[in-house]
DSSP file (Angstrom, degrees, kcal/mol; ACC not computed):
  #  RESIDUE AA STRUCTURE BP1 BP2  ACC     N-H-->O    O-->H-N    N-H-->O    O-->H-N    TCO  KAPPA ALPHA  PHI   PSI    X-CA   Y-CA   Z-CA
    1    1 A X              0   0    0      0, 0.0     0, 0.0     0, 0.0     0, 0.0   0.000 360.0 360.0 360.0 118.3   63.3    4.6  -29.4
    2    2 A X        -     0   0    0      1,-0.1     2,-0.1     3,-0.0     3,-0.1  -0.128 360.0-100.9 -41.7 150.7   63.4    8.4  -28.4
    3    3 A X        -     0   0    0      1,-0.1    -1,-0.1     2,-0.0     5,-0.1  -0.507  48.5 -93.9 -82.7 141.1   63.9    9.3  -24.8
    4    4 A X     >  -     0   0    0      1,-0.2     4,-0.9    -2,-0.1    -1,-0.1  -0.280  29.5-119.7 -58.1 165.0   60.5   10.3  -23.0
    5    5 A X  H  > S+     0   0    0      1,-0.2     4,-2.1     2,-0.2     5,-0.4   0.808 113.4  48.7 -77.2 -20.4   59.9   14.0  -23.0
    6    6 A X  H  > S+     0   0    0      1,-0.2     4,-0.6     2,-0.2    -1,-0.2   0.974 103.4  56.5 -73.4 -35.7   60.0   13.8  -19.0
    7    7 A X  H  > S+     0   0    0      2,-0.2     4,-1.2     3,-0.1    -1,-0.2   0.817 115.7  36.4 -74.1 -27.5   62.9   11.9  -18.9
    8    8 A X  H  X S+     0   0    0     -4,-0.9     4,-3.5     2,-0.2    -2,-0.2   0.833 110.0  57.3 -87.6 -39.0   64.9   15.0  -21.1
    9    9 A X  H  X S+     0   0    0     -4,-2.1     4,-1.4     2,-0.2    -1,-0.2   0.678 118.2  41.8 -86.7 -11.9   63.0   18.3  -19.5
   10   10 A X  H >X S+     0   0    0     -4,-0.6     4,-2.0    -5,-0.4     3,-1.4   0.862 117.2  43.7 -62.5 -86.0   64.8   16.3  -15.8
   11   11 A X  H 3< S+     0   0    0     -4,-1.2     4,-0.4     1,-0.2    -2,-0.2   0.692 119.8  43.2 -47.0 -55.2   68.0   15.5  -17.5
   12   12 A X  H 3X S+     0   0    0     -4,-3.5     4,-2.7     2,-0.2    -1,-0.2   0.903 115.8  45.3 -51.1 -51.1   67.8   19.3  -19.0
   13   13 A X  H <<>S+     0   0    0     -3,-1.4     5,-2.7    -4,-1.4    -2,-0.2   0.850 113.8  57.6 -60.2 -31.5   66.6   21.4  -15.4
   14   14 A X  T  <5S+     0   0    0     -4,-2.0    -1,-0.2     2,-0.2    -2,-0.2   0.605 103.5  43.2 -96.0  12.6   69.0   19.4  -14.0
   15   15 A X  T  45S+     0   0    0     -4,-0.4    -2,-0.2    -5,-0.3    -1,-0.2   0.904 120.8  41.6 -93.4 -51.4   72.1   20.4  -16.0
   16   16 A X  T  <5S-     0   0    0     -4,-2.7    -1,-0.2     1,-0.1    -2,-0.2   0.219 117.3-105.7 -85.5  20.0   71.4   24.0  -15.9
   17   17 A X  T   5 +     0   0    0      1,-0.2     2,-0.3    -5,-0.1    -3,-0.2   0.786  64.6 147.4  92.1   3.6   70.2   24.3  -12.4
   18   18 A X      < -     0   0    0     -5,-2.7     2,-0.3    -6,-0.2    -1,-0.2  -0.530  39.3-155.8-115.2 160.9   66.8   24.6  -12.5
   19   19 A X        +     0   0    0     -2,-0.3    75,-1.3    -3,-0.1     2,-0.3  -0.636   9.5 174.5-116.8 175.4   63.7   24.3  -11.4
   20   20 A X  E     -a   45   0A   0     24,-1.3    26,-0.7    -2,-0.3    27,-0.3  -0.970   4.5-171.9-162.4 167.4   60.1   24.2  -12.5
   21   21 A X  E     -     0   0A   0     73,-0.3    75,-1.0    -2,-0.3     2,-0.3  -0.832  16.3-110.7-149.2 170.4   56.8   23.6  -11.3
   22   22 A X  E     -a   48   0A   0     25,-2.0    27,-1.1    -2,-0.2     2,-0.3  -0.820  14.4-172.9-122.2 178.5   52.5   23.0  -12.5
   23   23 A X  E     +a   49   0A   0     -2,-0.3    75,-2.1    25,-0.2     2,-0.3  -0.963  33.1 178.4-140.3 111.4   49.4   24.4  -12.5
   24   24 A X  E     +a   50   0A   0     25,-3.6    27,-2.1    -2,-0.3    -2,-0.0  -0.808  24.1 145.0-112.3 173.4   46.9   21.7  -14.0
   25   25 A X  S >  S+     0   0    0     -2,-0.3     3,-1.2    25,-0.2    27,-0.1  -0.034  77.7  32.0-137.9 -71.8   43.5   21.5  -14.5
   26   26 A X  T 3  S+     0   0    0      1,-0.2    76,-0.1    25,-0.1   115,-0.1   0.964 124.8  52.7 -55.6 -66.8   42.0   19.4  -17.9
   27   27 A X  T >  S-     0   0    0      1,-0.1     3,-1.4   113,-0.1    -1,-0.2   0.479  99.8-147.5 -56.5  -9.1   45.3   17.0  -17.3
   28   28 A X  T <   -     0   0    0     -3,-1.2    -1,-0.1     1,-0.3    22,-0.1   0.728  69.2 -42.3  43.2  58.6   44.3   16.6  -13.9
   29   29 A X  T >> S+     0   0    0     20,-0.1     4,-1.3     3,-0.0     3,-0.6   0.452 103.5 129.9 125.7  28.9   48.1   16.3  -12.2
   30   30 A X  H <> S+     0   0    0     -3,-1.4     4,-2.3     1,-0.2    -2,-0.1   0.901  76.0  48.2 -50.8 -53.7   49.1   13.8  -15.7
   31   31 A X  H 3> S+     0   0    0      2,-0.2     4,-0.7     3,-0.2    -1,-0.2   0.475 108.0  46.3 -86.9 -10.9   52.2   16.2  -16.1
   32   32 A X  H X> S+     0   0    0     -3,-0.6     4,-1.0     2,-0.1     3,-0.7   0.912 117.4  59.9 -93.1 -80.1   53.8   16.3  -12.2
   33   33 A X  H 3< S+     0   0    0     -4,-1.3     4,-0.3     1,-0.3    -2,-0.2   0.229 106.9  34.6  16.9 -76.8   53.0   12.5  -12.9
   34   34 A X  H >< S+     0   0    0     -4,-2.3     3,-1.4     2,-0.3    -1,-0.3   0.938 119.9  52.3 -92.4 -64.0   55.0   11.9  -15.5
   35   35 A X  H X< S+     0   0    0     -4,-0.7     3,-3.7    -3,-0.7     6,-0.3   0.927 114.2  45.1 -23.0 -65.5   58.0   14.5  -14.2
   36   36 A X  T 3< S+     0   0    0     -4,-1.0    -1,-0.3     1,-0.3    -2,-0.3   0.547  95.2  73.0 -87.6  19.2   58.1   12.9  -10.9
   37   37 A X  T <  S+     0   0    0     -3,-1.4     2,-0.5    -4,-0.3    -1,-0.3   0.157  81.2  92.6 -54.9  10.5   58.1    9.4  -12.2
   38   38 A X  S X  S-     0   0    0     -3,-3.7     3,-1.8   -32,-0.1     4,-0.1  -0.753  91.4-112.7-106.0 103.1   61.8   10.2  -13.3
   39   39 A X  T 3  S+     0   0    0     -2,-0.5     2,-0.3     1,-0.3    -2,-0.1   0.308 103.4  23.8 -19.1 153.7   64.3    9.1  -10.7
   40   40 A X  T >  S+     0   0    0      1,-0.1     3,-1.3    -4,-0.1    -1,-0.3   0.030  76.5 131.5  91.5 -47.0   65.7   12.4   -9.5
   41   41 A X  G X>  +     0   0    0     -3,-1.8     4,-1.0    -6,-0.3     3,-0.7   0.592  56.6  72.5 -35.5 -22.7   63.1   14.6  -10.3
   42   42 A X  G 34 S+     0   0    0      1,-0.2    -1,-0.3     2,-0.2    -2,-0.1   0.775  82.2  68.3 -82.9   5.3   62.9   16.3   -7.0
   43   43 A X  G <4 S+     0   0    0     -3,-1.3    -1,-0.2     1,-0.2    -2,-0.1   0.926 121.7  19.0 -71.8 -42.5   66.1   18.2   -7.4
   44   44 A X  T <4 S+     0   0    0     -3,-0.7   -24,-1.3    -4,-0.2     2,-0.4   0.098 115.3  70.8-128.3  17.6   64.1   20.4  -10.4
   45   45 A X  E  <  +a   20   0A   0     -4,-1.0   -24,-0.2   -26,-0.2    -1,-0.1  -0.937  49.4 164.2-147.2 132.0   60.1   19.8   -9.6
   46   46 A X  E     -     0   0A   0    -26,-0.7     2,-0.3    -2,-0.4   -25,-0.2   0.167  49.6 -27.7-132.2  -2.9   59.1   21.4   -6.6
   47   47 A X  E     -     0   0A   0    -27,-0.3   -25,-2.0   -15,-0.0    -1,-0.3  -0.904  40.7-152.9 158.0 140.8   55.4   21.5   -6.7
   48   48 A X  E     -a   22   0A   0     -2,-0.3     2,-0.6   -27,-0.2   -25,-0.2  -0.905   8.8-162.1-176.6 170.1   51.9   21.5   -8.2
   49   49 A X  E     -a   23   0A   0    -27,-1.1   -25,-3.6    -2,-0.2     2,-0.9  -0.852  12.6-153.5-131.0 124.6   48.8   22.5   -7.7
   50   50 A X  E     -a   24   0A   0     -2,-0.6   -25,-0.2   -27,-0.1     2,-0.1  -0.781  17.2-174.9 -89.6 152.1   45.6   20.7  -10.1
   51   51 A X        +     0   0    0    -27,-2.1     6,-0.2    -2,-0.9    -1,-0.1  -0.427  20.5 157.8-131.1  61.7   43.3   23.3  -10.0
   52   52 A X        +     0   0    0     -2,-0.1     2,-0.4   -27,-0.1    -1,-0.1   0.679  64.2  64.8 -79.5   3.2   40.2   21.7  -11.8
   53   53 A X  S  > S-     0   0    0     -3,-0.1     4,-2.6     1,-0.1     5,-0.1  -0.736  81.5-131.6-110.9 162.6   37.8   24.2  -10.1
   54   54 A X  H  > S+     0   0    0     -2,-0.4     4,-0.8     2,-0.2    -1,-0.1   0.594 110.2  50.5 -85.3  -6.7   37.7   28.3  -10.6
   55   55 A X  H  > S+     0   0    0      2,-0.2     4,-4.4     3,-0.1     5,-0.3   0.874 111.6  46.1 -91.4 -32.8   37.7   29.2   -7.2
   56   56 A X  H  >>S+     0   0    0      2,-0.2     4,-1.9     1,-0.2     5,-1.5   0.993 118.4  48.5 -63.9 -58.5   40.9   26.7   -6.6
   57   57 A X  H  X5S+     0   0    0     -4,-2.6     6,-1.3    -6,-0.2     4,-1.1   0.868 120.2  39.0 -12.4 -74.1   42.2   28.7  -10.1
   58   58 A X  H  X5S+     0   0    0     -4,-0.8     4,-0.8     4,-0.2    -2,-0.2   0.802 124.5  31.9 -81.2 -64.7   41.3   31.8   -8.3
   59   59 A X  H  <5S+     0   0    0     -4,-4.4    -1,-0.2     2,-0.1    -3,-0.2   0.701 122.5  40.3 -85.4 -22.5   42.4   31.2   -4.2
   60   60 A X  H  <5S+     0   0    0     -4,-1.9    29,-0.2    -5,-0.3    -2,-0.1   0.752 135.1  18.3-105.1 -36.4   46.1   28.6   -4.7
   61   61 A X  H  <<S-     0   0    0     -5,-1.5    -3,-0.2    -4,-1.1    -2,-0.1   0.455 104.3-113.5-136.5  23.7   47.4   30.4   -7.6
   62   62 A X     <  +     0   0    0     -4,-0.8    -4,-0.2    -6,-0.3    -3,-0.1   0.666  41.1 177.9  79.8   2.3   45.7   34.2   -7.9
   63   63 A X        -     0   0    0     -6,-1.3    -1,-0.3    -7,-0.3    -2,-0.1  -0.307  37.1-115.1 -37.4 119.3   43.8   33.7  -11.2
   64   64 A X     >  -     0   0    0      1,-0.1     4,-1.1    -7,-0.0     5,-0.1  -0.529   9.9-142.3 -47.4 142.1   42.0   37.0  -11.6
   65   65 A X  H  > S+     0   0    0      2,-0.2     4,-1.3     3,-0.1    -1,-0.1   0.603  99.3  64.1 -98.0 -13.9   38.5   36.3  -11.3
   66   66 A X  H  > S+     0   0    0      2,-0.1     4,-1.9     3,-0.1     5,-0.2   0.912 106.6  50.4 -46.3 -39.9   37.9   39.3  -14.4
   67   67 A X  H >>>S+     0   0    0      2,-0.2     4,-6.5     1,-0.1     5,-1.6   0.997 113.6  37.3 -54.4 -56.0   39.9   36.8  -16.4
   68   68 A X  H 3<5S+     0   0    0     -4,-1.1    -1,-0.1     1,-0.3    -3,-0.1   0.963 122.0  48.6 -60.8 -35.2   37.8   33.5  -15.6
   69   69 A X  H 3<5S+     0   0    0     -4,-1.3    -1,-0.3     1,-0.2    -2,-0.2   0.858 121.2  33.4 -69.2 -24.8   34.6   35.7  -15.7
   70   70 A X  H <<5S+     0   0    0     -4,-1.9    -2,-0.2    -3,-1.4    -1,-0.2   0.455 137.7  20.1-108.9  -9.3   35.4   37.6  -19.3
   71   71 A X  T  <5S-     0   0    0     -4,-6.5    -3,-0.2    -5,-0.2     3,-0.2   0.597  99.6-133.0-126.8 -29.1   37.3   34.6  -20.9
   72   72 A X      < -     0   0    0     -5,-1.6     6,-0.3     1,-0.1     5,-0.2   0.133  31.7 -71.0  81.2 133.4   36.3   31.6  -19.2
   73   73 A X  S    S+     0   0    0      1,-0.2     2,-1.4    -5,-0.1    -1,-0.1   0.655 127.9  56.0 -13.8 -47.7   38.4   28.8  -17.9
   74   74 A X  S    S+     0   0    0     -3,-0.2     2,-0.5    -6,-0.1    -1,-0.2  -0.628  91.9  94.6 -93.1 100.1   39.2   27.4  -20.8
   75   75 A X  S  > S-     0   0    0     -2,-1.4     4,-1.1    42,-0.1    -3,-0.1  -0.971  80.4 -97.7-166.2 153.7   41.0   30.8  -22.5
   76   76 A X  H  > S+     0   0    0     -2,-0.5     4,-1.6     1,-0.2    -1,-0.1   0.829 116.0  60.0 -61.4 -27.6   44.6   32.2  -22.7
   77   77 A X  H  > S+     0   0    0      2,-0.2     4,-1.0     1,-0.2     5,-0.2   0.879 105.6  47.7 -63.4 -40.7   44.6   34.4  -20.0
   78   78 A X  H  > S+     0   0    0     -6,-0.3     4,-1.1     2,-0.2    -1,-0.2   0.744 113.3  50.7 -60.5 -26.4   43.8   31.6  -17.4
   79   79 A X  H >X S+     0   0    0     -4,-1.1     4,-2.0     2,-0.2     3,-0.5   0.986 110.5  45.1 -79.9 -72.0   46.4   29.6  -18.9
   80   80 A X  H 3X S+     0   0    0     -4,-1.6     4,-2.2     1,-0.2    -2,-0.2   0.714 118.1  43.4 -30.2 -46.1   49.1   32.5  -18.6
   81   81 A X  H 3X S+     0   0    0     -4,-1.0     4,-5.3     2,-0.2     5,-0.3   0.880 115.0  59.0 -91.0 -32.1   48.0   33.5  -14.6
   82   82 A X  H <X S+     0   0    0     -4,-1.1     4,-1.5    -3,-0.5    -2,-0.2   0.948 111.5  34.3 -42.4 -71.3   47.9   29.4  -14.1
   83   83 A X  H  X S+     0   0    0     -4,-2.0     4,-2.1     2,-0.2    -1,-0.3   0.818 119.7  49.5 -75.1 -42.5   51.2   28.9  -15.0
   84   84 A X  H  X S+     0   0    0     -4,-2.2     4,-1.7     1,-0.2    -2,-0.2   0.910 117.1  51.9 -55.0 -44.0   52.7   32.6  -13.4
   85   85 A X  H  X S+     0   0    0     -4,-5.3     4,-1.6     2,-0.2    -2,-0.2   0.817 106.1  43.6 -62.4 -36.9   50.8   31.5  -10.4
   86   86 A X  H  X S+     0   0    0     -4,-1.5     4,-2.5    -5,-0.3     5,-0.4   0.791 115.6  51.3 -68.6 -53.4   52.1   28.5  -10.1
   87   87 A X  H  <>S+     0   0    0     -4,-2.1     5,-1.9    -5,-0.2    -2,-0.2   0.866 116.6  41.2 -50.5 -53.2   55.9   30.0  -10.8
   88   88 A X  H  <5S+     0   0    0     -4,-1.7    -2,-0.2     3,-0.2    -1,-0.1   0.911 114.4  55.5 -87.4 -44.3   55.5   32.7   -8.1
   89   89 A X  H  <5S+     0   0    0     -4,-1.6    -2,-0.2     1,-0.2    -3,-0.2   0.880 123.8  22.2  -7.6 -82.8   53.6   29.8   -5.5
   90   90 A X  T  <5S-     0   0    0     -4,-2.5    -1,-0.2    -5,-0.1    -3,-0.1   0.398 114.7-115.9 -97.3  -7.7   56.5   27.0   -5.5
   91   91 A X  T   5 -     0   0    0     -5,-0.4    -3,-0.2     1,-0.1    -4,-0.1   0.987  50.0-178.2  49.7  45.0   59.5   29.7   -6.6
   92   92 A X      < -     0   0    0     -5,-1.9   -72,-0.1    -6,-0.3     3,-0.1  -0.176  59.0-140.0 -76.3 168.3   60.3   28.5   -9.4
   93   93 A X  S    S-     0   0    0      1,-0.1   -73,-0.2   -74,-0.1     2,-0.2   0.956  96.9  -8.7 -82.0 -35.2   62.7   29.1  -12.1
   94   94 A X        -     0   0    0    -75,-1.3     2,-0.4    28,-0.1   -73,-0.3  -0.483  59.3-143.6-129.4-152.1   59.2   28.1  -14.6
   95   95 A X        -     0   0    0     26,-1.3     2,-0.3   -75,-0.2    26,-0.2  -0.963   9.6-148.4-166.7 160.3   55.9   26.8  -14.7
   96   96 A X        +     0   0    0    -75,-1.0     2,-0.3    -2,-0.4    24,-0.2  -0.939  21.0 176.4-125.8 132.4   53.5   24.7  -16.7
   97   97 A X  B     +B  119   0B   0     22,-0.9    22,-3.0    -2,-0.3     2,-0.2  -0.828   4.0 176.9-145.3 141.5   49.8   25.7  -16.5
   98   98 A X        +     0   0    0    -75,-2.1     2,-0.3    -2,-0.3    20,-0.2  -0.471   6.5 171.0-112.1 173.9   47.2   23.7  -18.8
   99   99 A X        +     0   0    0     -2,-0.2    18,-2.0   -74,-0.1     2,-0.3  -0.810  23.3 123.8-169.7 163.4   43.8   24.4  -18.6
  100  100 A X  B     -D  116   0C   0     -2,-0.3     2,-0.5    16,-0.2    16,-0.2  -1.000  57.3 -79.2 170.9-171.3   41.3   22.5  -21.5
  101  101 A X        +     0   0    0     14,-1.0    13,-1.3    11,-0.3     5,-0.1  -0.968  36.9 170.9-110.2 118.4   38.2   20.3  -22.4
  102  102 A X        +     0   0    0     -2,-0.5    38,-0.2     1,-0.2    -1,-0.1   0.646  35.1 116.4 -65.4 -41.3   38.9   17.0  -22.1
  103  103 A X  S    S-     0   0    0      2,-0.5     2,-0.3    33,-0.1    -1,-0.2  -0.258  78.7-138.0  59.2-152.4   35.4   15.1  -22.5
  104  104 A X  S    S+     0   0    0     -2,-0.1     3,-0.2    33,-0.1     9,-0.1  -0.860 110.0  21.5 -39.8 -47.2   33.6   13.6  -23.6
  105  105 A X  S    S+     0   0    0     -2,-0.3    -2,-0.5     1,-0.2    -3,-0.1  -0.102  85.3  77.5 -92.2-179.0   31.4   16.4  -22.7
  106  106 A X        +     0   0    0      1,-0.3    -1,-0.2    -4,-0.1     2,-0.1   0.060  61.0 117.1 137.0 -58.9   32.0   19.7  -22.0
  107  107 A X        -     0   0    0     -3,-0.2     2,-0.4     3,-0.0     5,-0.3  -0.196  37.2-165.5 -86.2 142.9   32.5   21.3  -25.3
  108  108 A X        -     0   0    0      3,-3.8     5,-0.1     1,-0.1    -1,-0.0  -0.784  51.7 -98.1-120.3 175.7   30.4   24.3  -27.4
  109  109 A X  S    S+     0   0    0     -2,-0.4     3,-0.1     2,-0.1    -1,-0.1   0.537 128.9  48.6 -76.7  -6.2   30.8   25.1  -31.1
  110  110 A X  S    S+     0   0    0      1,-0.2     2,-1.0     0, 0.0    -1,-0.1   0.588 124.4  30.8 -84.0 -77.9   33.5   28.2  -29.4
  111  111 A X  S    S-     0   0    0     -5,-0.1    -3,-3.8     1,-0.0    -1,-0.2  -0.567  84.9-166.6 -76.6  79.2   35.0   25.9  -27.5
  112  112 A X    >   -     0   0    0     -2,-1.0     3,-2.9    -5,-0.3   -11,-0.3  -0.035  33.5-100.2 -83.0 170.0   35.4   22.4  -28.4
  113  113 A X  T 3  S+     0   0    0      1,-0.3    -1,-0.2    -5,-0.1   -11,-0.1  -0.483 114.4  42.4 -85.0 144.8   36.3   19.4  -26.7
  114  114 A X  T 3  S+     0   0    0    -13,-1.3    19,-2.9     1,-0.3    -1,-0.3   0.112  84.2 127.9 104.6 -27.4   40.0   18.8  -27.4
  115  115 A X    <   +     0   0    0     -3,-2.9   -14,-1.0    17,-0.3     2,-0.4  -0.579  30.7 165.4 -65.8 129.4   40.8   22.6  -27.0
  116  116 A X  B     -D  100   0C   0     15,-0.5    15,-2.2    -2,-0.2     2,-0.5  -0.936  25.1-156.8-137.6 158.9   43.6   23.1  -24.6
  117  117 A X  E     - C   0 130B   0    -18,-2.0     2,-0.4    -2,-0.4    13,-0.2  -0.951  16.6-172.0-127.6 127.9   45.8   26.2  -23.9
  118  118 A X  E     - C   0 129B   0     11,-2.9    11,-2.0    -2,-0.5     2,-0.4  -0.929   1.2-169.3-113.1 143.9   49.0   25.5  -22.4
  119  119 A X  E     -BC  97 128B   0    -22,-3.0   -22,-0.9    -2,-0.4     2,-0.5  -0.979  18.2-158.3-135.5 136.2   51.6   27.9  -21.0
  120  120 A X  E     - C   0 127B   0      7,-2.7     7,-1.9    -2,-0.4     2,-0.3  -0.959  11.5-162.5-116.0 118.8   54.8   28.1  -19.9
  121  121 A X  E     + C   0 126B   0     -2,-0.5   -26,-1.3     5,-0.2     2,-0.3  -0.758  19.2 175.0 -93.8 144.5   55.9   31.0  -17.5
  122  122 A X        -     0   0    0      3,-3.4   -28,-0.1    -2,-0.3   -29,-0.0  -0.817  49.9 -89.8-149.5-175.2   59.8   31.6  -17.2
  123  123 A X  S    S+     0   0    0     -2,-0.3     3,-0.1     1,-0.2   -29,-0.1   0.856 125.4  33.3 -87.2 -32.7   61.9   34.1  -15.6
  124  124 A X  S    S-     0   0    0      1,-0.2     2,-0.4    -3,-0.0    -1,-0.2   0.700 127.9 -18.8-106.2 -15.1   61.8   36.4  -18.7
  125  125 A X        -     0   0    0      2,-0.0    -3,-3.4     0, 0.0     2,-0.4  -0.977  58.9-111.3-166.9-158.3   58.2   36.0  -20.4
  126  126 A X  E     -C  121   0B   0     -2,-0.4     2,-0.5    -5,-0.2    -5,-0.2  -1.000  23.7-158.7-140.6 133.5   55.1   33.6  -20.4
  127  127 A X  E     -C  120   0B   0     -7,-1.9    -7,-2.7    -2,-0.4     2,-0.4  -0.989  10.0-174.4-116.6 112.4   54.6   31.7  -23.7
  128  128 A X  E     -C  119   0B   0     -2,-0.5     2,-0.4    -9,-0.3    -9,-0.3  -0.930   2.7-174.6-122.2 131.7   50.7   30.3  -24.2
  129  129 A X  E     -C  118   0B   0    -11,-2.0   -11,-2.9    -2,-0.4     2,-0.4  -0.997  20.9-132.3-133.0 130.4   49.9   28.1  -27.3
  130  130 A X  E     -C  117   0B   0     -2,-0.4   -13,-0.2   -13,-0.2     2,-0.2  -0.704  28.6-166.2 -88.7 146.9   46.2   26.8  -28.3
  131  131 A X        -     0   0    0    -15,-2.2   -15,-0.5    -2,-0.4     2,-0.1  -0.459  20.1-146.3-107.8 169.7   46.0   23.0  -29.1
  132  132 A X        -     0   0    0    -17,-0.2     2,-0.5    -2,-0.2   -17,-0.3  -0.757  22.7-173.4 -96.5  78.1   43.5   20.8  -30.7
  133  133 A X        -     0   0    0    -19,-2.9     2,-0.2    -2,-0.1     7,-0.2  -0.633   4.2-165.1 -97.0 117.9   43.5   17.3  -29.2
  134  134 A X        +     0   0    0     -2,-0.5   -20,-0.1     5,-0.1     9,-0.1  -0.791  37.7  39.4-105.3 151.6   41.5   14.8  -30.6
  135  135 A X  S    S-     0   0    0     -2,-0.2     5,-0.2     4,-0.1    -2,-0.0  -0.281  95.3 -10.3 102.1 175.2   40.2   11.1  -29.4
  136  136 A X  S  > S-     0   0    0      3,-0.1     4,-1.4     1,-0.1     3,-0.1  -0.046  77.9 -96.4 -76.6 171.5   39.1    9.8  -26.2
  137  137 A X  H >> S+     0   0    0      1,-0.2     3,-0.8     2,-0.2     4,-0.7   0.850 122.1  47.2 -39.1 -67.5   39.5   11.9  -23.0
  138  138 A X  H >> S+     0   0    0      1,-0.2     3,-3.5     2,-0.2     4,-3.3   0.936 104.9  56.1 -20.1 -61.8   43.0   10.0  -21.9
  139  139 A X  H 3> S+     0   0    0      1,-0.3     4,-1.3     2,-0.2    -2,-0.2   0.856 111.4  57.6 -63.3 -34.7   44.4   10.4  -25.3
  140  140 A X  H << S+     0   0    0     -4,-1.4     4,-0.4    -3,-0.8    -1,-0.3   0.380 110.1  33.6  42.0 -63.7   43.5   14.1  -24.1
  141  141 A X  H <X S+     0   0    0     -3,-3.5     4,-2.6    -4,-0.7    -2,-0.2   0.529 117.7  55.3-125.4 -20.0   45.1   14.6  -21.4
  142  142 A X  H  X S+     0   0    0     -4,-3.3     4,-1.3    -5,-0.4    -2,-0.3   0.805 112.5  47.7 -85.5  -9.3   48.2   12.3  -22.7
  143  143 A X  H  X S+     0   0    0     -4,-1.3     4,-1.4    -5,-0.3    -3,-0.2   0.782 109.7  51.3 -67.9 -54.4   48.2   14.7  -25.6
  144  144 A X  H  > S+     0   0    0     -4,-0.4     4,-3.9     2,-0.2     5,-0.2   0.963 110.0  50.1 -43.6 -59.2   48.1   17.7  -23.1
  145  145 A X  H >X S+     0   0    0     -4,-2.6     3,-3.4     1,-0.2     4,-2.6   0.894 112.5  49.7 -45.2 -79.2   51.2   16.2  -21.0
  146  146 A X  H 3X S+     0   0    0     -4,-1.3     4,-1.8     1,-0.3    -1,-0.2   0.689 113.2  38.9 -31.0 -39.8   53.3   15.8  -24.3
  147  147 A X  H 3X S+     0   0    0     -4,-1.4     4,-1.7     2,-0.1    -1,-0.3   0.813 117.3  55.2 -93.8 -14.3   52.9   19.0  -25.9
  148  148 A X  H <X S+     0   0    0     -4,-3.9     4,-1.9    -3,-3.4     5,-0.4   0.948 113.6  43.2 -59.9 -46.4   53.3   20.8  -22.0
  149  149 A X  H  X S+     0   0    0     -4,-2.6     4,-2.7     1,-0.2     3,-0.3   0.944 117.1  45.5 -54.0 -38.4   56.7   18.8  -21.6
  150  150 A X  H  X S+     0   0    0     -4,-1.8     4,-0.6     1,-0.3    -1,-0.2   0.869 102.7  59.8 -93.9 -23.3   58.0   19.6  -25.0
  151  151 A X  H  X S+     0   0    0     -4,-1.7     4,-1.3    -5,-0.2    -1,-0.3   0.858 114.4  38.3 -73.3 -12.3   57.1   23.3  -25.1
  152  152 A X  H >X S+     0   0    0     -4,-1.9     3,-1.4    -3,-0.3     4,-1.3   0.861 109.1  64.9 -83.8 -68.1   59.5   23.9  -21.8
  153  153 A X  H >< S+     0   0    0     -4,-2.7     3,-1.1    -5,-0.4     4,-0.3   0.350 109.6  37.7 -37.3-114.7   61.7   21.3  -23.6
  154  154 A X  H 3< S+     0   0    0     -4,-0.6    -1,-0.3     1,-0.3    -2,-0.2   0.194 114.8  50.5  28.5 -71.3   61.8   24.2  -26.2
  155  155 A X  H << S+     0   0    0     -3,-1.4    -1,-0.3    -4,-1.3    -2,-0.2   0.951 114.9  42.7 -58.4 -58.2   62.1   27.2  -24.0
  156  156 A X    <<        0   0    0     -4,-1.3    -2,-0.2    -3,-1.1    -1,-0.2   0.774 360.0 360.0 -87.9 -33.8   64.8   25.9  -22.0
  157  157 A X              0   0    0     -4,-0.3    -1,-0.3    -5,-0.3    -2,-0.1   0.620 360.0 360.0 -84.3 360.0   66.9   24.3  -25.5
């Protein structure tokens, strides 16, 4: 059986030295969860902030409110300031920021439920990839966590 991806992005921050921190929303704090459920974890996870509302977006971690007003929550930009915000917030070496539809409800024929953007901010850029998550709202948000851990699991290898 493969090691969880939380248990390797610890094992990893904490060989190089580093630290990292979230900005959640859809996953609703799923992914500091699963980080600090690995013994250790506080040496390289410092912080997070769920931010399921747009003014909390907007006031904890400095989402523009031109983005959320010209893309909407669920969008790339939000994801990208989520995750920088989050990075600059806790003083981190990275950052995680999710933002998505979970559901049931929720979703428009732009935006469906199961669309998630996730982003990773790091000392030298910010990396955002859109998802497609299918199944019920858990499977969702455990879907989110997995492809957040592994895409710092990525940056950092």
């Amino acid at each position: 059986m493969n090691e969880p991806s939380e248990s390797s992005l610890v094992k990893c921050l904490m060989v190089k030295g580093l630290t990292v921190s979230s900005a959640e929303s859809c996953s609703g704090g799923l992914i500091a969860h699963r980080i600090t459920n690995v013994p250790g974890s506080s040496a390289c996870f410092l912080g997070g902030v769920v931010s399921y509302s747009n003014d909390a977006k907007e006031r904890l971690l400095g989402v523009p409110h031109s983005a959320l007003s010209a893309h909407g929550a669920v969008s790339e930009p939000v994801a990208r300031a989520m995750a920088e915000g989050a990075r600059g917030v806790f003083g981190t070496d990275h950052a995680i920021g999710v933002t998505g539809i979970a559901g049931p409800g929720g979703g428009t024929p732009e935006k469906p439920v199961g669309l998630v953007y996730i982003a990773v901010a790091g000392p030298r850029d910010t990396i955002v990839t859109k998802k497609f998550f299918t199944g019920t709202r858990e499977a969702i948000k455990e879907q989110t966590a997995d492809a957040a851990l592994e895409l710092l699991l990525e940056q950092l290898r």
